[in-house]
LUMTI-510268 format. One record per residue: x, y, z of N, C-alpha, C, O in turn; residue in one letter. Coordinates in steps of 0.1 Angstrom, whole numbers, plus 5000, padded with zeros to 4 digits. Atoms other than C-alpha are relative to their C-alpha. Example, Ala and Ser with C-alpha at 12.3 -4.5 7.8 and 13.67 -1.06 7.14 Angstrom:
BEGIN
500949885000512349555078500950125000501950125007a 499149895000513749895071499250115008499750225009s 
END
This chain:
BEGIN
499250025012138216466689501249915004501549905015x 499050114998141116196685501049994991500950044979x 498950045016143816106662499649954991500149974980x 500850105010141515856643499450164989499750204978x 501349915008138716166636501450084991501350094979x 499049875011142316416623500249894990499749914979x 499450065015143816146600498549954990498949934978x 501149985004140116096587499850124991500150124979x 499849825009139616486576501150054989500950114978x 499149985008143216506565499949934988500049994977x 499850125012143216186543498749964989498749934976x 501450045010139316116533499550154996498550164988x 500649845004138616516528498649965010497549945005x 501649994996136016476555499050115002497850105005x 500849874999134816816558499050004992497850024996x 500749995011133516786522498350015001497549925004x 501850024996129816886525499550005014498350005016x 500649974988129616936563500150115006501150185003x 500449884997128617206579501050035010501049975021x 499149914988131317416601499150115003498550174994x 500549854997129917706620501450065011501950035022x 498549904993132817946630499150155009498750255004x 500549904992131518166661501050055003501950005009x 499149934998133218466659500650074987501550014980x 499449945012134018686632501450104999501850164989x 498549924999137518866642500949944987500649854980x 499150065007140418816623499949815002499649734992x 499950124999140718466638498949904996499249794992x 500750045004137618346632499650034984498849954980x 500249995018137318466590501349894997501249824987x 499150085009140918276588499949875002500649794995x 500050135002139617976601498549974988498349874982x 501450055008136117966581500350044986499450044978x 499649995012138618076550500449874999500349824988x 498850135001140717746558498649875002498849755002x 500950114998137517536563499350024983499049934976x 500650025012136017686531500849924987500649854977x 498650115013139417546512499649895001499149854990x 500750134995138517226529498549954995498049855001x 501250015006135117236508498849955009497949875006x 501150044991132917226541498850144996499150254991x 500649915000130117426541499950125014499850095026x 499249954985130817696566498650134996498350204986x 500349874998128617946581500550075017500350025027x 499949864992129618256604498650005010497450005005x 500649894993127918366634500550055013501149995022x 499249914992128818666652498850075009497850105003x 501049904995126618886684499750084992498550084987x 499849875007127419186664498750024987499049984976x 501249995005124019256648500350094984499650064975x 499549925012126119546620501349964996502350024993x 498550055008128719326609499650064985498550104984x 500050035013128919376570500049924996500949844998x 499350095011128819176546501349984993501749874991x 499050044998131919236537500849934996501549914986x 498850064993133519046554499849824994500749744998x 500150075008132118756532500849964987500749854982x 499649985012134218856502501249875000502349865006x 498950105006136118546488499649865004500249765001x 500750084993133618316508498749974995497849975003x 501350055006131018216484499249885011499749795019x 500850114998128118026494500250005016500049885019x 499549964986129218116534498650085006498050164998x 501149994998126318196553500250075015500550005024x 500049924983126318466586498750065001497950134995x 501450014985123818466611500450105013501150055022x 499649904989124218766634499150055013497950075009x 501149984990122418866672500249915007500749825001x 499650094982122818666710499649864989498849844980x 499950175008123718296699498449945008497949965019x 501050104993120818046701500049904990500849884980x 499750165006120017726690499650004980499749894974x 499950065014119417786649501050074994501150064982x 498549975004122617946646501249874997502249864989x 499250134994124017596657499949884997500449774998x 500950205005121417336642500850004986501350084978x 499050045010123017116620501449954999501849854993x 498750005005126617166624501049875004500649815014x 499150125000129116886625501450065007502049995015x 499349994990131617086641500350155001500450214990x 499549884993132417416658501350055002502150005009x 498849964996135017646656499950145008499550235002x 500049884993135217906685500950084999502050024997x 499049914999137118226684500550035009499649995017x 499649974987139118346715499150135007498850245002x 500949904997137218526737498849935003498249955013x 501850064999133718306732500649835007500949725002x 500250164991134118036762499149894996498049934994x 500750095004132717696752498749995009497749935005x 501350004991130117746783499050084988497950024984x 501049915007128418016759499049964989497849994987x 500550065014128117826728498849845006497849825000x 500150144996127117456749498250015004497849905007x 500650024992123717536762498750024978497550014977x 501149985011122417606719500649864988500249844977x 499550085013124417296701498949865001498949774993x 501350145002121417006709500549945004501149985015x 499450164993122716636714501950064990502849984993x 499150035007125816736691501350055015501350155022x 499550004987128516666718501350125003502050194996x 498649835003131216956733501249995001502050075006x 498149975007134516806720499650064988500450134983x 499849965016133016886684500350205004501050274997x 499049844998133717296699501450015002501850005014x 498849995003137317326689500650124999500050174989x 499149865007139617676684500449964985500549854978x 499549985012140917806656501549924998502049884988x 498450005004144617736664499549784997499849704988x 499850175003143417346670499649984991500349884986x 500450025016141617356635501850014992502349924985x 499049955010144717526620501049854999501549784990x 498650134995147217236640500149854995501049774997x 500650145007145516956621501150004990502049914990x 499149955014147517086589501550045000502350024992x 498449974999150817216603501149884999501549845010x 498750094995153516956599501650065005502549995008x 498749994997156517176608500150015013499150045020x 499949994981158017176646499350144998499150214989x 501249904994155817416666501050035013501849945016x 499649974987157217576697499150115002499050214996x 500849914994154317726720500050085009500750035018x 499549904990154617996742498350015011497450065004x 501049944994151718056767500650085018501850095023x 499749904984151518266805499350115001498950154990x 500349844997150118586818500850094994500350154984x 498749885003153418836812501049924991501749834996x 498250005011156218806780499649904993500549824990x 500350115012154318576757500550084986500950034975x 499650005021154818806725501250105003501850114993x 498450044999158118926739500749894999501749904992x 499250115003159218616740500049944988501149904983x 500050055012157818506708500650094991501250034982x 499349925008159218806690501149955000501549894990x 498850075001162618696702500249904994501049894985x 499750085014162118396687500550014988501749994983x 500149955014161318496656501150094994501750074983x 498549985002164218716655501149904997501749904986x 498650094996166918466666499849954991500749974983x 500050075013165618266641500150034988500649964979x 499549965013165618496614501750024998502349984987x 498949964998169018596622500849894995501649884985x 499350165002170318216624499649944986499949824984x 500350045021169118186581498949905001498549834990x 501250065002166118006595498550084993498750204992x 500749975006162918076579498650015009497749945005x 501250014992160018146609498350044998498150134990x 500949965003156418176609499950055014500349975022x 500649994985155118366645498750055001498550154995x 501249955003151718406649499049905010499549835019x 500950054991148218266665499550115010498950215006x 500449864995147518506691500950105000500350195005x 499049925009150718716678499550014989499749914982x 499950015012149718826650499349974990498149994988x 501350085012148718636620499349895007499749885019x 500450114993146518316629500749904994501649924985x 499250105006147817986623499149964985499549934974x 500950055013144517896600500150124988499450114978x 499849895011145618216578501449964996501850064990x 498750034999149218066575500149844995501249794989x 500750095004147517746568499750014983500449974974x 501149955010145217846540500650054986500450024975x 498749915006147918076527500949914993501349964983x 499350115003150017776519501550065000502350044991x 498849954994152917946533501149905003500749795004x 498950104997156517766542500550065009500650185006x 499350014990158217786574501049905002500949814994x 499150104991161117566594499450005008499249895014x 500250014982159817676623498550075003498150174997x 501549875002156017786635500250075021500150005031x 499949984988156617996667498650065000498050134993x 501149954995153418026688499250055008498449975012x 500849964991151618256711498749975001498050034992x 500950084994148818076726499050105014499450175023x 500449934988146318216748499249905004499149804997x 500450114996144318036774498350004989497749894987x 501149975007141118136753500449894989499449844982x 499750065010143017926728499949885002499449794995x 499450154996144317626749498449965000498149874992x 500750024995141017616763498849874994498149795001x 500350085009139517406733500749994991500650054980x 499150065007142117256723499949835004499349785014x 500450184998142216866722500849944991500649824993x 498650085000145416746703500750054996501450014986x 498849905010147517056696501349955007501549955019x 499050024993150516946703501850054993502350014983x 499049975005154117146703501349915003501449855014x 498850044996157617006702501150055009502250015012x 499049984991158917216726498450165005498050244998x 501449914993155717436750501250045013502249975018x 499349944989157017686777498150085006497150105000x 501049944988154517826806501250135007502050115016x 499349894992156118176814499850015015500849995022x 500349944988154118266847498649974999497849974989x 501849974999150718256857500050135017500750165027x 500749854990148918576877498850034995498450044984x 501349955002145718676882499550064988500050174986x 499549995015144618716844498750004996498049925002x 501650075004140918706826499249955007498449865004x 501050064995139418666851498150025002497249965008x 501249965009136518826837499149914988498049924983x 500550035009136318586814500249825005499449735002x 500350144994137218236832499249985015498850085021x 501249984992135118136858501249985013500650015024x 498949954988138518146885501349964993501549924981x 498850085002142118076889500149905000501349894996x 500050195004141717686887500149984984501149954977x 500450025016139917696850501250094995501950044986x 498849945012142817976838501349915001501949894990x 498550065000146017756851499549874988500049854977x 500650125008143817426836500150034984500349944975x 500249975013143517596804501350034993501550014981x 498649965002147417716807500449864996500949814986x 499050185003148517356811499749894989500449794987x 500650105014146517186778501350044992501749984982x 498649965013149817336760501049875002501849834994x 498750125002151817026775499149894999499749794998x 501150154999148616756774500349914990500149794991x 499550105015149716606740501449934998501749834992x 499050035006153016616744500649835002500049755009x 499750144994155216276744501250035003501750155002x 499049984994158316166760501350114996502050175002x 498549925009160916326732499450144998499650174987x 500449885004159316676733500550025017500849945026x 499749934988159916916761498750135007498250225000x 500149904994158217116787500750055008501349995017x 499249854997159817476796498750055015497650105014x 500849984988158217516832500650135008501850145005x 499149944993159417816854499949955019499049925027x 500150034985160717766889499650035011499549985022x 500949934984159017956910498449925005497849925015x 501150074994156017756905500749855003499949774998x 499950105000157817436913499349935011498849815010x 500950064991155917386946498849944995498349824997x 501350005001152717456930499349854987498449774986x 500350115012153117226897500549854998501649854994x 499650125003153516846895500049964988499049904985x 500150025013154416816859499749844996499349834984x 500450165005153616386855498650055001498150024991x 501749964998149816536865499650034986498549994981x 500649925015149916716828500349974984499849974973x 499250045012152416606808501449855000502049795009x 499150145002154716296794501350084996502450014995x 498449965006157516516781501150055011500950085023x 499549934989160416626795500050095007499250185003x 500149854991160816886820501550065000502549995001x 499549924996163017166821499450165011498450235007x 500349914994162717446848500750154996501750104992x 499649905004163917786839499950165013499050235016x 499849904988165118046868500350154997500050245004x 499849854998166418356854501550025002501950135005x 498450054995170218226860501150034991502250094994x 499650045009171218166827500750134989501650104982x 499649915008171918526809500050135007499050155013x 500149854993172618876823499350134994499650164982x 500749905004170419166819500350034985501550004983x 499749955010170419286784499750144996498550164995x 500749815002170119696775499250004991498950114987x 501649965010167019616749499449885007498449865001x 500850024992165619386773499949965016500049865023x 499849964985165619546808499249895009498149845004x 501250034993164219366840500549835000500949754992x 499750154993164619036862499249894990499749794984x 501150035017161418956836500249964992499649874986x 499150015015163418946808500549904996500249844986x 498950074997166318726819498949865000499349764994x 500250134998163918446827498950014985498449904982x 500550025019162018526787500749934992500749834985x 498250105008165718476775500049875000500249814990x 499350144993166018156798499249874992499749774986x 501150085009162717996783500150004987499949884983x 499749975012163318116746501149894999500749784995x 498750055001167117966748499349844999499449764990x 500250184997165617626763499249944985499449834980x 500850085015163217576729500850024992500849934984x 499750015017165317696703501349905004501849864994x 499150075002168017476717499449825001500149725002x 500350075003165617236714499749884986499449774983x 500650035018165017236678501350014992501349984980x 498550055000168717246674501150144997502250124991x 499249865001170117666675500749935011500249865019x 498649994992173517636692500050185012499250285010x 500149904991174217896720500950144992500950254996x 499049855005176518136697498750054987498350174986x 501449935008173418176672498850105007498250215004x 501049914995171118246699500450115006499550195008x 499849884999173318506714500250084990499950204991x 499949875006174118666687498950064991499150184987x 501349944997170818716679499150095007498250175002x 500749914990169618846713500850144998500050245001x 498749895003172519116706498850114991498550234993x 500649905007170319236681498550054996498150114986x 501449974995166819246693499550115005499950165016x 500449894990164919526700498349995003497449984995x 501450054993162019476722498850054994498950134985x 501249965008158219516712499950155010500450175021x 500149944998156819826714498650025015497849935018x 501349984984154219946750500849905011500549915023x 500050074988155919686769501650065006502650045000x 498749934993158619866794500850084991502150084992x 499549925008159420116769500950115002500650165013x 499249934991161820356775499650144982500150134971x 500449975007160020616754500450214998499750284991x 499449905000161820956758500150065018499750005028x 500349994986162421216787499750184995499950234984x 500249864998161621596795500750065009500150025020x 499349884989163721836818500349875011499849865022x 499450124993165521486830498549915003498749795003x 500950094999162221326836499849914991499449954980x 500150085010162120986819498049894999497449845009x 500950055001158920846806500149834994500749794984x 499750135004158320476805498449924992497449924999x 501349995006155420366780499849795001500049704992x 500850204996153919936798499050014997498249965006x 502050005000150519996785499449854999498349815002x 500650165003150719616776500249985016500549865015x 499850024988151119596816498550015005498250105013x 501350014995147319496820499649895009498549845007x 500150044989147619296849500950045014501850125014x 499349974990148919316883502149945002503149975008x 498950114997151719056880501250094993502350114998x 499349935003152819286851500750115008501950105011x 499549854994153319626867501049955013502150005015x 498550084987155319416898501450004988502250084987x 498950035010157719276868500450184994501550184988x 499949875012157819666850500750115015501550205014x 498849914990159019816889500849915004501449965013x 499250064995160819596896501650014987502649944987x 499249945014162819736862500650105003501450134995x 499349864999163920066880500250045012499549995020x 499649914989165220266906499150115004499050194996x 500549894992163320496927500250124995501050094987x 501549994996161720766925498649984986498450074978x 501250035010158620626902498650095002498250135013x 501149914996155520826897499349914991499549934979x 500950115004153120526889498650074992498050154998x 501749995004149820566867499149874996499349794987x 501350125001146920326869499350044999498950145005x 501649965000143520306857499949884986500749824979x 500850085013141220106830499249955011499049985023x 500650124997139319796831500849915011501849845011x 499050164990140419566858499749875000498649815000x 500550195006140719206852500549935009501449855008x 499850084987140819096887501649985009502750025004x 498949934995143419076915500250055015499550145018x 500149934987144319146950501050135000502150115006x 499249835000145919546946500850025007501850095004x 499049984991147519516978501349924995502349984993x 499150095006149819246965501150074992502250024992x 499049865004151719546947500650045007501850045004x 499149944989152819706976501449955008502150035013x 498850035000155719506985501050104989501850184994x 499849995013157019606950500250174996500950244989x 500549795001155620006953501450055014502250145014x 499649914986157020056989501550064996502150014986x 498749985006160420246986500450074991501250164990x 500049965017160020286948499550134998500150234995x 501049915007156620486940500050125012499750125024x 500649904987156320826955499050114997498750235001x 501349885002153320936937499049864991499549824980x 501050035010150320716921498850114997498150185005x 501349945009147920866895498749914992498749854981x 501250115003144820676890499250104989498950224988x 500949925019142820756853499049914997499249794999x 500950064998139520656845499649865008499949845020x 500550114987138020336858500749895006501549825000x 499350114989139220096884500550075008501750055012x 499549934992139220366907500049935017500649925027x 500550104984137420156933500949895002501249865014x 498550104992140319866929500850035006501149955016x 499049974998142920056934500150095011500950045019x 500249924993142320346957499749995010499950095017x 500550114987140920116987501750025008502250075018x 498450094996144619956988500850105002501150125014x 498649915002147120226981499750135008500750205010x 500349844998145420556996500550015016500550125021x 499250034984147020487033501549994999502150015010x 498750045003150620397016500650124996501650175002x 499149935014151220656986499250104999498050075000x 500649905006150221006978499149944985499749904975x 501050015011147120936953499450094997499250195004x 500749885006145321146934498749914986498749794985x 500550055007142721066907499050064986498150144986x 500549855015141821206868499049904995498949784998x 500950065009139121126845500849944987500449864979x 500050095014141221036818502050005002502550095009x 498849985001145320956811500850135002501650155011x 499649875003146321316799500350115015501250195018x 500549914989144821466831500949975012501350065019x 499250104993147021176853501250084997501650165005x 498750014997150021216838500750124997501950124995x 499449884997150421606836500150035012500950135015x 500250044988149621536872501250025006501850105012x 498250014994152721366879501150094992502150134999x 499249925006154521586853500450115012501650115015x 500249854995154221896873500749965015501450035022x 499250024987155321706906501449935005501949915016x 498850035001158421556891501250095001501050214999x 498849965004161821656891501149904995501049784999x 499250065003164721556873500749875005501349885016x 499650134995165821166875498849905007499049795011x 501550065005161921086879499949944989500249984978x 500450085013161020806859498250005000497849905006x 501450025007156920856847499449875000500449865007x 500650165002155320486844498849974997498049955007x 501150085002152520366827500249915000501049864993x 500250184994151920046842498649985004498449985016x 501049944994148320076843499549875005498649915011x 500850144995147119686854498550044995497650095001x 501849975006143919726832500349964984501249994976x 500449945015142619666801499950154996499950245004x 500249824999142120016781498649994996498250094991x 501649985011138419956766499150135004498150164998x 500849914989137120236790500150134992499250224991x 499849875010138620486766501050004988501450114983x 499549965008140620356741499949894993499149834999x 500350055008140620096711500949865002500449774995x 499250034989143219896730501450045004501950154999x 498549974993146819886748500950114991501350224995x 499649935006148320006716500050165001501150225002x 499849905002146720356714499750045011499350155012x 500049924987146520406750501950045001502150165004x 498749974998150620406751499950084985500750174986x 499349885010150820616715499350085007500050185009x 500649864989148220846739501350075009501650195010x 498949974991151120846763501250064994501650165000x 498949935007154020936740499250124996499750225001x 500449885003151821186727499750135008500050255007x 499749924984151421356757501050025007500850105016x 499249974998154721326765501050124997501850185004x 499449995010155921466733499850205006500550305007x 500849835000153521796742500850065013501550165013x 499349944990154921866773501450054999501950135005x 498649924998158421906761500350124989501350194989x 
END
């Protein structure tokens, strides 16, 4: 795809009569094959999911879903492809014929054709929809008018479609997103961190950083990239991007009591750098941060029992996380880990643990990650399920014990995700006192 092919679509209606196939029926994928049906292309759906409903058709005449393992007459035909996050372009490439694999595009790059207002992108492993929330705050606060969304949230092609108004579109980006992407480009992109992340679903750490860095590939000289310092060894920004560079350390603002944690300070530092890009003054954006209160599961400070304080990071489903979430408190921590593990060397925690943790509780699966590394360091123990864990450590706390779910996992193993694994945890909390 090119600049020529977008001003084409936008200006001649080129969709008109060609065939989109949107793989992927989630939220993100119905709001882009709503925003393609606006576009009067002929759009059909296909999803694995063999009991989708119909449904999910409703408002999408003449839309055509093809469900069951992709193959090639799901795909004949189409003029161009929109993948959902989650379905790697490897998956789809081996059923599209001669039709070539820039026409596989994302949703957000469909949606970015149509946005004309400044964009500021957010991507990284840890504090992407922290940090975008803050946005979106500050900005509300400051009498601007924000959209936040894409992997936050709403999609951009539902915001799109919607014919919605913004000033400002703040965006969380995932690399599932960047990954086919091909001229999204923001006026001001920040790279939090990268750490071992999906790697279940990219084929290593090379392809996930590769897919991190398409957030600055568009940009030009008068736009900015928000880099952090710690990777300054590892990243040569002329290799990726033409925009400016700013680095961002963690220097710039002091802890704040609604967003605890060294973590934080450098969300702040990145946040500050875009919106003072797009022209918030520094007394706007503090007095905004003033009045932010962080999202919910991530470092939560979610009640206590007989002085024991429980802390609810369920969104803490990597390793890099749970480092950033102890590195939030004082001694003595009674750590819980378990789920899905999405790769990772475990020992790599233990700087981080030593000192701190003086009890881990490991809950359902990824007992084999974890239990290798840690079982020579830390009293361990190991439950079938959350509940079982963290009455565990209950029972061997005393007062001025901080509790911690920090589990470095997905939850799919037993719960619907992160969300109701941490209301699991408050709920269990709640019971014990």
């Amino acid at each position: 795809m090119d600049s020529a092919f977008v001003e084409q679509v936008t200006s001649t209606r080129m969709f008109t009569g060609r065939l989109a196939v949107v793989a992927g029926a989630g939220r993100s994928g119905l709001a882009a094959a709503r925003l393609l049906h606006k576009l009067k292309a002929t759009v059909r759906i296909v999803d694995s999911n063999e009991n989708l409903n119909t449904d999910i058709l409703d408002g999408l005449d003449n839309t055509e879903l093809m469900t069951g393992p992709f193959c090639e007459e799901q795909f004949a035909g189409a003029d161009v492809i929109v993948a959902s996050p989650g379905i790697p372009a490897r998956k789809i490439v081996p059923f599209i014929g001669n039709l070539p694999e820039r026409a596989i595009i994302s949703e957000l790059e469909l949606a970015s054709w149509f946005a004309n207002e400044p964009k500021i992108a957010i991507t990284g492993t840890n504090g992407k929809t922290t940090t975008t929330a803050l946005m979106e705050h500050i900005l509300k606060e400051s009498g601007r008018v924000p959209f936040a969304g894409a992997n936050y949230g709403t999609p951009l092609s539902e915001f799109i479609y919607e014919d919605r108004k913004a000033d400002v579109l703040v965006l969380e980006v995932s690399s599932f997103q960047l990954q086919n992407c091909r001229l999204f480009r923001p006026q001001a992109a920040i790279l939090l961190n990268i750490a071992p992340n999906h790697l279940n679903y990219h084929e290593d750490m090379d392809e996930y950083l590769q897919a991190k860095l398409k957030i600055f590939e568009r940009q030009s000289a008068d736009e900015l990239a928000i880099l952090p310092a710690e990777m300054k060894e590892q990243l040569d920004p002329s290799s990726f991007t033409k925009a400016e560079v700013k680095w961002f350390d963690g220097s710039t603002f002091e802890e704040q009591p609604n967003l605890p944690g060294f973590h934080n300070r450098l969300n702040m530092e990145a946040a500050w750098l875009a919106l003072e890009k797009i022209g918030l003054t520094r007394e706007e954006f503090e007095a905004g941060l003033k009045t932010f209160i962080g999202k919910p599961h991530r470092v939560q400070d979610i009640g206590s029992v007989d002085g024991v304080r429980f802390i609810d990071d369920s969104k803490g489903t990597n390793l890099d996380a749970v480092r950033a979430a102890l590195n939030s408190f004082e001694g003595p921590v009674r750590l819980l880990l378990g789920g899905v593990f999405k790769g990772g060397d475990v020992s790599e925690l233990l700087p981080a643990m030593q000192g701190k943790v003086a009890e881990v509780g490991l809950f359902g699966a990824g007992r084999e990650h974890f239990e290798p590394a840690l079982k020579g360091e830390f009293k361990i123990s190991w439950h079938e399920n959350l509940e079982q864990a963290a009455r565990a450590l209950f029972a061997n706390s005393q007062a001025g014990d901080t509790i911690l779910l920090s589990p470095a996992t997905a939850s799919f193993d037993a719960y619907s995700g992160y969300e109701a694994r941490g209301e699991d945890f408050k709920r269990i909390m709640e019971e014990l006192s």
